[in-house]
DOKOLDO-71831 format. One record per residue (C-alpha): residue number from 1; residue in one letter; x, y, z. Coordinates in nm, 4 decimals, always signed. Example, Ala and Ser with C-alpha at 12.3 -4.5 7.8 and 13.67 -1.06 7.14 Angstrom:
2
+-----+----+----------+----------+----------+
!   i ! aa !       c1 !       c2 !       c3 !
+-----+----+----------+----------+----------+
!   1 !  A !  +1.2300 !  -0.4500 !  +0.7800 !
!   2 !  S !  +1.3670 !  -0.1060 !  +0.7140 !
+-----+----+----------+----------+----------+
END
This chain:
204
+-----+----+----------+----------+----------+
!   i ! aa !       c1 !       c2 !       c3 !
+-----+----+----------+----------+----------+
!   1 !  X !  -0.6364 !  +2.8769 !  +0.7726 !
!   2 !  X !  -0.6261 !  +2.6699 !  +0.4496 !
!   3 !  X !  -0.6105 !  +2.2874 !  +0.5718 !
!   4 !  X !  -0.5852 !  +1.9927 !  +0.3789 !
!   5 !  X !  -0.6767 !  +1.6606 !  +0.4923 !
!   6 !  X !  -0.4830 !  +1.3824 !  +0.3032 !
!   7 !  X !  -0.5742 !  +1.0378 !  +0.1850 !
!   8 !  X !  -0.9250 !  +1.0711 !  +0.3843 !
!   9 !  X !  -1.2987 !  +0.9963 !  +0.2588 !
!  10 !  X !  -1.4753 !  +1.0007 !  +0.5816 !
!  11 !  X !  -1.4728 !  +1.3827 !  +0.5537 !
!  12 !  X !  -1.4708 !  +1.3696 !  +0.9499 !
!  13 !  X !  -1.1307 !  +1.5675 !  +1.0627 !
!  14 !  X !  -1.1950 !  +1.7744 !  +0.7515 !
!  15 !  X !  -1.5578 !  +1.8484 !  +0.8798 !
!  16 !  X !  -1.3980 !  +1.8945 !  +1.2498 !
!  17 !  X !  -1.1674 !  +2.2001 !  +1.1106 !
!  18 !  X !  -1.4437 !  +2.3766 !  +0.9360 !
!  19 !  X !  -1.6911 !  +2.3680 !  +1.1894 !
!  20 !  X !  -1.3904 !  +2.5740 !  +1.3477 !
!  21 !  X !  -1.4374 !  +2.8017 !  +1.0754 !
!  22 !  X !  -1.1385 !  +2.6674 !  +0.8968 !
!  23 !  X !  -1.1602 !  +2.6561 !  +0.5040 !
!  24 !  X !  -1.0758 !  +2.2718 !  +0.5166 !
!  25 !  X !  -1.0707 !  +2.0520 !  +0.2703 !
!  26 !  X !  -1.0120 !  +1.6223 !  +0.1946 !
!  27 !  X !  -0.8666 !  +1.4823 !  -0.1227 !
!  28 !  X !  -0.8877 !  +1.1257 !  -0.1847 !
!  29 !  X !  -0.9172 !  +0.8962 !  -0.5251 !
!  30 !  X !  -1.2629 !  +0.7720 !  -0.2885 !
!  31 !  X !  -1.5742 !  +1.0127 !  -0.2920 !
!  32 !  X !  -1.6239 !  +1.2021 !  +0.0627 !
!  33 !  X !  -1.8569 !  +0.9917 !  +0.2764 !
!  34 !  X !  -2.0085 !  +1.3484 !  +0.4100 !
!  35 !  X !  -2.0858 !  +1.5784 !  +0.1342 !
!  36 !  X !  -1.8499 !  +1.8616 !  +0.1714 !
!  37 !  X !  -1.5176 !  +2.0038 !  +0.0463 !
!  38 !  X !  -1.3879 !  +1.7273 !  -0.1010 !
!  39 !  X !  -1.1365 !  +1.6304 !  -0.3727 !
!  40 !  X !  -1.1766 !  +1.3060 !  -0.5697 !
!  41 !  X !  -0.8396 !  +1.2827 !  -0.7353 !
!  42 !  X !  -0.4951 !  +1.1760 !  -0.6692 !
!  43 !  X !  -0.3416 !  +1.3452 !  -0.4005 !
!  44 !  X !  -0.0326 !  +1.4375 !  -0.5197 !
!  45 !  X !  -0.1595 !  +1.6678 !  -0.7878 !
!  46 !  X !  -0.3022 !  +1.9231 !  -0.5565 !
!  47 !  X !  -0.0109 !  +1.9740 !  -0.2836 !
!  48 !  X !  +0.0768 !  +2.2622 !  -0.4134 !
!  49 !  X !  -0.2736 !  +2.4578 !  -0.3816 !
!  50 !  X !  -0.1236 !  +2.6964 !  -0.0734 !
!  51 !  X !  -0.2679 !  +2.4955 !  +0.2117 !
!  52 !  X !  -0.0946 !  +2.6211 !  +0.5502 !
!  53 !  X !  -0.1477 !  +2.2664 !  +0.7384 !
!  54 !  X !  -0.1772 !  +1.9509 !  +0.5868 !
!  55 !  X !  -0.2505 !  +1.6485 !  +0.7835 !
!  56 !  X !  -0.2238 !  +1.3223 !  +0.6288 !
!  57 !  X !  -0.3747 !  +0.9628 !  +0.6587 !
!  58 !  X !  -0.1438 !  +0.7669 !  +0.3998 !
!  59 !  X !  -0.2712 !  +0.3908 !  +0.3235 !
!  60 !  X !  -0.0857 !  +0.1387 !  +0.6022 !
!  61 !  X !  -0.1670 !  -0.1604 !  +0.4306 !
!  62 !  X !  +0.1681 !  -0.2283 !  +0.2580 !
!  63 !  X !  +0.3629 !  -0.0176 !  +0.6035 !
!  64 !  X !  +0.1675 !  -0.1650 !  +0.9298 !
!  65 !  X !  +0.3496 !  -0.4199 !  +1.1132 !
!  66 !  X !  -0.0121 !  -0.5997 !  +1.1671 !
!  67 !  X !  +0.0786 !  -0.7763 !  +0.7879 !
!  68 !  X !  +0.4590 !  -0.8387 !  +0.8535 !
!  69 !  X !  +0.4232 !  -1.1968 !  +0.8218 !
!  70 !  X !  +0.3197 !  -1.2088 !  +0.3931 !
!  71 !  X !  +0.6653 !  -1.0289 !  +0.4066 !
!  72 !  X !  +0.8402 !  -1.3765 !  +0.4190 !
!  73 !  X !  +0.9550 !  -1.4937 !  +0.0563 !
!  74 !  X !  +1.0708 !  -1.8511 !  +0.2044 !
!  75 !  X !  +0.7040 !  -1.8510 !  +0.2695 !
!  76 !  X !  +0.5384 !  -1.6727 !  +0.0505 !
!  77 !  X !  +0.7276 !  -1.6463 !  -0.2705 !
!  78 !  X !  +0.6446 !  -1.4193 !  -0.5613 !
!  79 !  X !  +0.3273 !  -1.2668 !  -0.3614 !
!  80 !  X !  +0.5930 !  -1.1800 !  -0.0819 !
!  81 !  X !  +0.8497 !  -1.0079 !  -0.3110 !
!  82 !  X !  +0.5465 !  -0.8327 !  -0.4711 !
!  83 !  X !  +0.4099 !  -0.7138 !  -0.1348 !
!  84 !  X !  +0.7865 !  -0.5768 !  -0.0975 !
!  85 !  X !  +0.7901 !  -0.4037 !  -0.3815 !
!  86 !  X !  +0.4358 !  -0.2076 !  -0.2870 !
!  87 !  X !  +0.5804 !  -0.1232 !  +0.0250 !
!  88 !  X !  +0.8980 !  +0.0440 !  -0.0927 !
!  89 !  X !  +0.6046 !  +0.2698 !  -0.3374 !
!  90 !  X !  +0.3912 !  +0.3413 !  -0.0475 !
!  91 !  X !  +0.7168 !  +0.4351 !  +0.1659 !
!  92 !  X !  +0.7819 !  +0.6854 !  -0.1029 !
!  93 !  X !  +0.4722 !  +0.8231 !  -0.1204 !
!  94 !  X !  +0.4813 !  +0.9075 !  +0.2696 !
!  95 !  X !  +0.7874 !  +1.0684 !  +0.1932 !
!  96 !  X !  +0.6822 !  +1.2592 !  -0.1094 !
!  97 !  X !  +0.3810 !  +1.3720 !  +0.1214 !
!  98 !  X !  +0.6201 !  +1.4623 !  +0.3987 !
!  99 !  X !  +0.8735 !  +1.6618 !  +0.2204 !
! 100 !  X !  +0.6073 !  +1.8625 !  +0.0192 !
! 101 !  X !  +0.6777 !  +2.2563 !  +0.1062 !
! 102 !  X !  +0.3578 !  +2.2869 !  +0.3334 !
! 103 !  X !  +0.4762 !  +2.5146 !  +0.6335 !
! 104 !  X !  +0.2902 !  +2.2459 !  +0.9122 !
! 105 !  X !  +0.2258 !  +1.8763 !  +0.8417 !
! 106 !  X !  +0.1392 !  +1.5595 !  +1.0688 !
! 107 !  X !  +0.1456 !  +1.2113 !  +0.8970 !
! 108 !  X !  -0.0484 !  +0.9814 !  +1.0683 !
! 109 !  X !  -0.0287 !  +0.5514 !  +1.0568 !
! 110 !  X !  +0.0235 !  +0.3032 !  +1.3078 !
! 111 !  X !  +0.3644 !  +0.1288 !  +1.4361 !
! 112 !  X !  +0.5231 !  -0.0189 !  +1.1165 !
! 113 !  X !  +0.7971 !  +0.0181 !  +0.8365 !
! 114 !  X !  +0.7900 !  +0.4459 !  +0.9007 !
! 115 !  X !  +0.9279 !  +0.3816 !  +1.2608 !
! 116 !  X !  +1.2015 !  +0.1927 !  +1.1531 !
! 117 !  X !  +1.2478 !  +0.3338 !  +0.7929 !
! 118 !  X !  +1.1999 !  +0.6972 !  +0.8225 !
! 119 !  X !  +1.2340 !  +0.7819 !  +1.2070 !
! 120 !  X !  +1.0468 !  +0.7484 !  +1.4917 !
! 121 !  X !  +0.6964 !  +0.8969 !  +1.5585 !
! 122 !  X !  +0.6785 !  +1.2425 !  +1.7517 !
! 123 !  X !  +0.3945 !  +1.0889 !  +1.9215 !
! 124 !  X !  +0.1594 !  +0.7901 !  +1.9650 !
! 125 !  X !  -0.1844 !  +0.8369 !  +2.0852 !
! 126 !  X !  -0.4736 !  +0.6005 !  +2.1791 !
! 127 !  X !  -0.8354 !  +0.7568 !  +2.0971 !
! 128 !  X !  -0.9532 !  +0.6656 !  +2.4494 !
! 129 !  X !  -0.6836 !  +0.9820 !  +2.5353 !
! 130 !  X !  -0.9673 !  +1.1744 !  +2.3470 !
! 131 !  X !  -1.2720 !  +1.0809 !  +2.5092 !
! 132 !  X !  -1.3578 !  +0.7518 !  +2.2540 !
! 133 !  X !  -1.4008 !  +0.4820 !  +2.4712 !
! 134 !  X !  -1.1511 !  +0.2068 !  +2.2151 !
! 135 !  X !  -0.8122 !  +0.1490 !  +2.1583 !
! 136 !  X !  -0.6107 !  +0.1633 !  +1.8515 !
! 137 !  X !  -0.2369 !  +0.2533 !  +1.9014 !
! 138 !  X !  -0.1978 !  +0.5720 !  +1.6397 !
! 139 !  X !  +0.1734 !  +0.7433 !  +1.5312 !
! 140 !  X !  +0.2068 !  +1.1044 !  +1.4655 !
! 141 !  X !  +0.4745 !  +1.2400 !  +1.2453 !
! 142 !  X !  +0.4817 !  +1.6213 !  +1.3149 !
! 143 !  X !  +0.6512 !  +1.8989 !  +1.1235 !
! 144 !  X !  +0.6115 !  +2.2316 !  +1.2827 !
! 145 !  X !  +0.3536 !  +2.0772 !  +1.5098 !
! 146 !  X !  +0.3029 !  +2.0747 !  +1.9011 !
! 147 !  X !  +0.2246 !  +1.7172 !  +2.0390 !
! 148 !  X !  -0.1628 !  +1.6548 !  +2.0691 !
! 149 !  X !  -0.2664 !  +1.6822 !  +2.4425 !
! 150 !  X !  -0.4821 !  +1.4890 !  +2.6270 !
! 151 !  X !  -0.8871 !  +1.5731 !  +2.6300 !
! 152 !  X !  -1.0357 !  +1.3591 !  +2.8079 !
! 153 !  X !  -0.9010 !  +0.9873 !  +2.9367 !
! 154 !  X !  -1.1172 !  +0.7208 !  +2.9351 !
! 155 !  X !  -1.1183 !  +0.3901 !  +2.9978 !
! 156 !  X !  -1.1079 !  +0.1391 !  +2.6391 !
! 157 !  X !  -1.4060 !  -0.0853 !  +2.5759 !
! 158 !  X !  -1.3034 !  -0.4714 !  +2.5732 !
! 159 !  X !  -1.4897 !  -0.6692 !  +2.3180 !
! 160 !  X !  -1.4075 !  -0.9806 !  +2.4828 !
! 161 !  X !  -1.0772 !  -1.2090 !  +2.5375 !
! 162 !  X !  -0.8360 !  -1.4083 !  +2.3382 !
! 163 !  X !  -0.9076 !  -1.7791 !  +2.3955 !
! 164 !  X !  -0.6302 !  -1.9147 !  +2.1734 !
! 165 !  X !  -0.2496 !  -1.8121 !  +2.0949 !
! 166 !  X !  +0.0276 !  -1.6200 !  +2.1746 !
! 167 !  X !  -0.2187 !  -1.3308 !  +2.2977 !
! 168 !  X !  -0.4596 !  -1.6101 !  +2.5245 !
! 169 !  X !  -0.6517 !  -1.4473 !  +2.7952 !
! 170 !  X !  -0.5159 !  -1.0449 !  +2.6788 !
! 171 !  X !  -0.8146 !  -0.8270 !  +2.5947 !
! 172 !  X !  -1.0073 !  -0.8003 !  +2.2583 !
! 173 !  X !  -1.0312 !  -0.4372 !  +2.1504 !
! 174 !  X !  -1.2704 !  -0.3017 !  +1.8514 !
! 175 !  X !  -1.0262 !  -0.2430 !  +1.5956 !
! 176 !  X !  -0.9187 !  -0.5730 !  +1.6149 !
! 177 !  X !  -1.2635 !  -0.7006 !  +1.7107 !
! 178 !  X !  -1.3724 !  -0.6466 !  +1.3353 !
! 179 !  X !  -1.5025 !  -0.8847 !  +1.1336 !
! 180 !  X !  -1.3232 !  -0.9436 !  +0.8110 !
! 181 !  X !  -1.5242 !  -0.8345 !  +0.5339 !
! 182 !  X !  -1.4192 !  -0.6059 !  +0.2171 !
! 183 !  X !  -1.5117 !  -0.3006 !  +0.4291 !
! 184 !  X !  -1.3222 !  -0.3768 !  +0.7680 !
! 185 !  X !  -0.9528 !  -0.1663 !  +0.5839 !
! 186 !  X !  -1.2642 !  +0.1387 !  +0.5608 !
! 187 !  X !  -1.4175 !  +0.0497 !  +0.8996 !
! 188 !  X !  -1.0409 !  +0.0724 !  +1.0399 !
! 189 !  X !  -0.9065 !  +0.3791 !  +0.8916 !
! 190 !  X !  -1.1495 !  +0.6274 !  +1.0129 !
! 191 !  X !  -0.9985 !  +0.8493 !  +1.2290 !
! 192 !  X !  -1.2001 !  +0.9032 !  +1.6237 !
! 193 !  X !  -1.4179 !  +1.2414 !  +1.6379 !
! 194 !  X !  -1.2491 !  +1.2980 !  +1.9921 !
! 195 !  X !  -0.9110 !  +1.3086 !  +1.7997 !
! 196 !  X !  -1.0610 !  +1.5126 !  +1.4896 !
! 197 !  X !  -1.1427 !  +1.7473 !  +1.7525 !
! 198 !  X !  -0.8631 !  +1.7721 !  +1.9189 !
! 199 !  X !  -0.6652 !  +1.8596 !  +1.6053 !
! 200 !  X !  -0.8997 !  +2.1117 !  +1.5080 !
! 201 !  X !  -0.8659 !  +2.2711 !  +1.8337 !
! 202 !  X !  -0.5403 !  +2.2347 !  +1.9014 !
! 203 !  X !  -0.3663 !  +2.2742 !  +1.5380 !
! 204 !  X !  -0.5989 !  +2.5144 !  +1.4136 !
+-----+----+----------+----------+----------+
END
């Protein structure tokens, strides 16, 4: 099966499909963190290449409720209005992604403006449902596409626990456990091997 892997650099679900003997392939405007079959260059020129299965990891910087609050122009102002107008482009480009004619497609982002702007998620998974022992709350948006199933449940590491605000003695998990630093978007958006896996197994 011809697969592409959208918007990724890691090169790790791409790497996951051809170890499956898959001829699988990742496009990004980033260079592939594990030499491979990679495409440095903007997505959109290449959906038309005959892939049967494209699975896509869209930027969620401008879509993730986790940055809802620079949203507010009361507050914010111009940079607000700005940050509006970037999420209205990256909208589109889920949706340009989405509607492309590949036969099976899964868009991938956490809860944001796609829940309440384009529809709800088929399906939200956790990666400790794949045997990766953290938590980081995952939508699926699935054309012609079963649900994932469960591999392997484990329980999620906890960093630690909140000492201050609204989320005071809840549980620190890793993706939120990050440092800031220029690298923590990278650090974030890799996708788990466990679920890799499981879409190479289970989509291919």
């Amino acid at each position: 099966m011809k697969v592409l892997i959208a918007c990724e650099f890691s090169g790790i679900v791409r790497e996951a499909f051809k170890a499956l003997g898959h001829d699988a392939w990742s496009c990004d405007i980033l260079p592939t963190e594990i030499p491979g079959n990679h495409i440095q260059d903007d997505i959109l020129n290449h959906l038309n290449d005959g892939w049967d299965l494209m699975i896509a990891h869209p930027p969620c910087t401008y879509l993730s409720n986790a940055g809802i609050r620079w949203f507010n122009e009361e507050k914010y102002g111009e940079k607000a209005i700005e940050r509006k107008k970037l999420r209205l482009e990256a909208f589109d480009f889920v949706m340009k992604l989405y509607n492309t004619p590949i036969e099976k497609i899964a868009i991938e982002n956490p809860t944001g403006w796609l829940n309440s702007h384009f529809r709800k998620p088929d399906q939200t998974i956790q990666p400790w449902q794949f045997g990766d022992e953290e938590s980081k709350r995952t939508c699926l948006w699935l054309k012609n596409l079963p649900k994932l199933e469960s591999t392997k449940i484990v329980s999620p590491k906890i960093y630690g626990y909140y000492k201050t605000g609204k989320n005071i003695g809840k549980p620190i998990y890793g993706n939120n456990y990050l440092k800031f630093s220029e690298d923590r978007w990278k650090e974030r958006s890799r996708t788990f091997q466990g679920i890799a896996n499981a879409m190479a197994d289970q989509w291919g």
